[in-house]
C-alpha positions in Angstrom: 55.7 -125.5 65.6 54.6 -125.3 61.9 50.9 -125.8 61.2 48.7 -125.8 58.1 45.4 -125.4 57.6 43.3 -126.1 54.6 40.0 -124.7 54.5 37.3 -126.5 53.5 34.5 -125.9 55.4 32.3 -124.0 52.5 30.1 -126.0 50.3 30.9 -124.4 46.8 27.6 -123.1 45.7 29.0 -121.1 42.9 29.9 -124.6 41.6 26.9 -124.9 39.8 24.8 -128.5 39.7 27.6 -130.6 41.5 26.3 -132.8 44.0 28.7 -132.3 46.4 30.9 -129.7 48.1 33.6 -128.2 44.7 36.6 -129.8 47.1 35.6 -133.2 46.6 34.7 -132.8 43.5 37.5 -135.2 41.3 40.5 -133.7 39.5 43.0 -135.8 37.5 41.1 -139.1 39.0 41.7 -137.3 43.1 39.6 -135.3 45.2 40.4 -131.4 44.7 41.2 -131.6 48.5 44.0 -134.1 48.1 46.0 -132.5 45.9 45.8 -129.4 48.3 46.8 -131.4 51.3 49.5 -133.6 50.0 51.1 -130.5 49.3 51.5 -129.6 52.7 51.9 -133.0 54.0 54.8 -133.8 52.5 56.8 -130.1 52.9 59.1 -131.1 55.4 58.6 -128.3 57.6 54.8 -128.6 58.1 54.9 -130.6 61.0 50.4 -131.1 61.4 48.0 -130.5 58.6 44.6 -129.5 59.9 41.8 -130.1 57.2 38.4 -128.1 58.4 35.4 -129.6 56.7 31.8 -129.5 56.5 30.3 -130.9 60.0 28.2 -133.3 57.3 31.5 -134.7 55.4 33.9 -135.0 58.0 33.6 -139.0 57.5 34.0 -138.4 54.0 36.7 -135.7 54.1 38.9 -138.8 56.2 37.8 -141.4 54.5 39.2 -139.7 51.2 42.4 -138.6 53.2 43.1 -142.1 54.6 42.7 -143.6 50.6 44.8 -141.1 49.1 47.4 -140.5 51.6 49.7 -143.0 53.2 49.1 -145.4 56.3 50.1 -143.1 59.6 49.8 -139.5 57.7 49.6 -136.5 60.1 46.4 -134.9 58.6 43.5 -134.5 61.3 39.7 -133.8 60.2 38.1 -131.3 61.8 34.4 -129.6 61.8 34.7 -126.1 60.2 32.5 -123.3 60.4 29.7 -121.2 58.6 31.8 -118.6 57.5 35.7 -118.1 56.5 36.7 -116.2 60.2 34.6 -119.1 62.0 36.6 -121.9 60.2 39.7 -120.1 61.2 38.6 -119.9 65.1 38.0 -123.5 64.7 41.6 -124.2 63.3 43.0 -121.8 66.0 41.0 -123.2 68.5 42.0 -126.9 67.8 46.1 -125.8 67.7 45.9 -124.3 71.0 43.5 -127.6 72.4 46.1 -129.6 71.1 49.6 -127.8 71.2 49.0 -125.0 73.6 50.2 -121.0 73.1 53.3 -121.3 72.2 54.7 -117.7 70.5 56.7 -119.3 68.4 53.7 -121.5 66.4 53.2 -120.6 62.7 49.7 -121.8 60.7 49.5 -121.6 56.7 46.1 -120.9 55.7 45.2 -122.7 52.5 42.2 -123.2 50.2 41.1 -126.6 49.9 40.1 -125.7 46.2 43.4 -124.5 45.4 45.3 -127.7 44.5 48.6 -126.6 42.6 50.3 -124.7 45.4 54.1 -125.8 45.4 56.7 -126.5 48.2 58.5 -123.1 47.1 55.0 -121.3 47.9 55.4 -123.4 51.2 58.6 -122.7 52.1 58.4 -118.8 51.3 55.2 -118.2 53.9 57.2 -120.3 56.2 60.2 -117.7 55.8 58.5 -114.7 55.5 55.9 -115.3 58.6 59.0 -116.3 60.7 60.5 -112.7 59.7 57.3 -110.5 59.7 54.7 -112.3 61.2 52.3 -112.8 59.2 52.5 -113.0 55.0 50.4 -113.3 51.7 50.8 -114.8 48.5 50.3 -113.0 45.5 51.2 -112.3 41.8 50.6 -109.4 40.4 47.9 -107.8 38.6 48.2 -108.3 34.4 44.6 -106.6 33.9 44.0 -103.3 34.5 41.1 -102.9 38.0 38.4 -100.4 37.5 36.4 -99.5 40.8 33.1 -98.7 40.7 30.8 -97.4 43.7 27.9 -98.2 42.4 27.7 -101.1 40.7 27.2 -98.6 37.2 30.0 -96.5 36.6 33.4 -96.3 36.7 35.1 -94.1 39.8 38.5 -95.0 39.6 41.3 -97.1 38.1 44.1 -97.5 40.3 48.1 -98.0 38.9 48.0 -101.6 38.2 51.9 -101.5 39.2 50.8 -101.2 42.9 47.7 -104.0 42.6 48.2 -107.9 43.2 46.0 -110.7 42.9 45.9 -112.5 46.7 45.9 -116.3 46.5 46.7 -118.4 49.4 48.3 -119.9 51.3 47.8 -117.2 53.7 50.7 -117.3 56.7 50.2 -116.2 60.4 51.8 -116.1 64.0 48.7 -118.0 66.0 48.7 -115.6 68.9 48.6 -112.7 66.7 46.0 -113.7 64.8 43.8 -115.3 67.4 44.4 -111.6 69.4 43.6 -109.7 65.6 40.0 -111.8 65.1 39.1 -111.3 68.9 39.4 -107.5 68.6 36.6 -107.6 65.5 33.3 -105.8 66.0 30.6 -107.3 64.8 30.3 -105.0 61.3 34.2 -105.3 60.7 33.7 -108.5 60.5 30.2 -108.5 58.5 32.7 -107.0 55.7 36.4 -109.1 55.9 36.5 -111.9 53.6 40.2 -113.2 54.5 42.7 -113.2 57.6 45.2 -110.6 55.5 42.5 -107.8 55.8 42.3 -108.3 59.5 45.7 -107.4 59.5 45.5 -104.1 56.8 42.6 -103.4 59.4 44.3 -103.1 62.2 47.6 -101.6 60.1 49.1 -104.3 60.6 52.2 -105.2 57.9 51.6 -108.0 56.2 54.6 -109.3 54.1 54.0 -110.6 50.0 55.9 -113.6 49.0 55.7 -114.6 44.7 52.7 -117.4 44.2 52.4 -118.6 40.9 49.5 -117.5 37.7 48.6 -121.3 38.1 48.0 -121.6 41.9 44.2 -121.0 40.6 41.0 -121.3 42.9 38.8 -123.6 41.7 35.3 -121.7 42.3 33.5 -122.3 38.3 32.7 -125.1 36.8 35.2 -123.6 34.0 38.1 -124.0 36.7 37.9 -127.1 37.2 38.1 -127.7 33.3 40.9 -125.6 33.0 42.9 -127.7 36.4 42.4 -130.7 34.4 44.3 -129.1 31.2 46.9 -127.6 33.9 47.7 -131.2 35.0 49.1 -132.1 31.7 51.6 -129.4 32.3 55.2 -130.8 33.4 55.9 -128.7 36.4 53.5 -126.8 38.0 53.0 -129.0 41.1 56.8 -128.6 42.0 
């Protein structure tokens, strides 16, 4: 079984002044979060989308879902958690409630703020996690990345050839990733800010499939002005 799940269960603080949570916030007269899930919704492989929200919104998260989508949609609300890993034990926990342990299931991981993901993206996790087991989407770096140790100076600048930017979605084998975030200590996982480092962690491989300059994360309030110029683009929600 094919399974996405948009993750939504942050409130957006780096938003800046919004009143609510930056995935309801309205983009080309929608919720952020609709755009994300229709994308999934209506891949014809994705057979249940799984939207993890605030515990405070989930009323609003299906309330916006049932407006926006069509009567009979197969989008479920569900609670989230505080952090990223606990949103995904939520998601994981839910699939294996609901559709038991089959080896064979597959989840997509997906931001809720990232609305201009595209069937292709889809349908290239899909293939990929099905070969490898577990995949990332990614474009490369165009900047050059300077690390720094301390905050002050620079200590290294690595080949920009070999660095990629990660977007999501994010594609997984359930059982493998359920087994990966129940083997985390405490401090790994004080440090992990997505499922793919899990993965490098644990040296695990973890396949790249091509996402696209404009499958942008709306964190800024600048974001969301520049997804509102994006939508005038012919093409990028293909």
């Amino acid at each position: 079984m094919i399974l996405a799940a948009i993750l939504g269960g942050g409130t957006g603080s780096r938003m800046g002044g919004a009143d609510m949570p930056k995935q309801y916030l309205p983009l080309g007269g929608r919720p952020v979060l609709v755009h994300a899930a229709e994308k999934f919704y209506t891949h014809p492989q994705v057979e249940r989308v799984v939207v993890l929200a605030p515990p405070s919104w989930l009323g609003f998260t299906r309330d916006i879902l049932n407006e926006h989508l069509p009567k009979g949609h197969n989008v479920t609300v569900i609670a989230g958690g505080e952090k990223r890993n606990d949103t995904l034990r939520c998601a994981l926990d839910y699939i294996r409630e609901q559709f038991g342990e089959e080896e064979d299931h597959i989840l997509l991981t997906h931001d809720a703020v990232r609305p201009f993901v595209t069937h292709r993206m889809i349908s290239g996790n899909i293939a990929a996690a099905r070969e490898h087991g577990a995949c990332n989407t990614v474009v490369p770096a165009c900047d050059t990345i300077v690390q720094s140790g301390d905050g002050q100076f620079i200590s290294s600048i690595p080949a920009r050839q070999s660095l990629y930017h990660a977007q999501t979605p994010q594609t997984f084998t359930c059982n493998k990733l359920r087994a990966l975030l129940e083997s985390l200590s405490p401090g790994e996982e004080a440090v992990l800010t997505d499922a793919c480092m899990i993965y490098a962690l644990r040296g695990e491989p973890v396949a790249l499939v091509p996402g696209e300059v404009y499958n942008i994360k709306i964190t800024y309030p600048f974001d969301l002005k520049a997804a509102e110029a994006m939508l005038e683009l012919e093409g990028v929600s293909e």
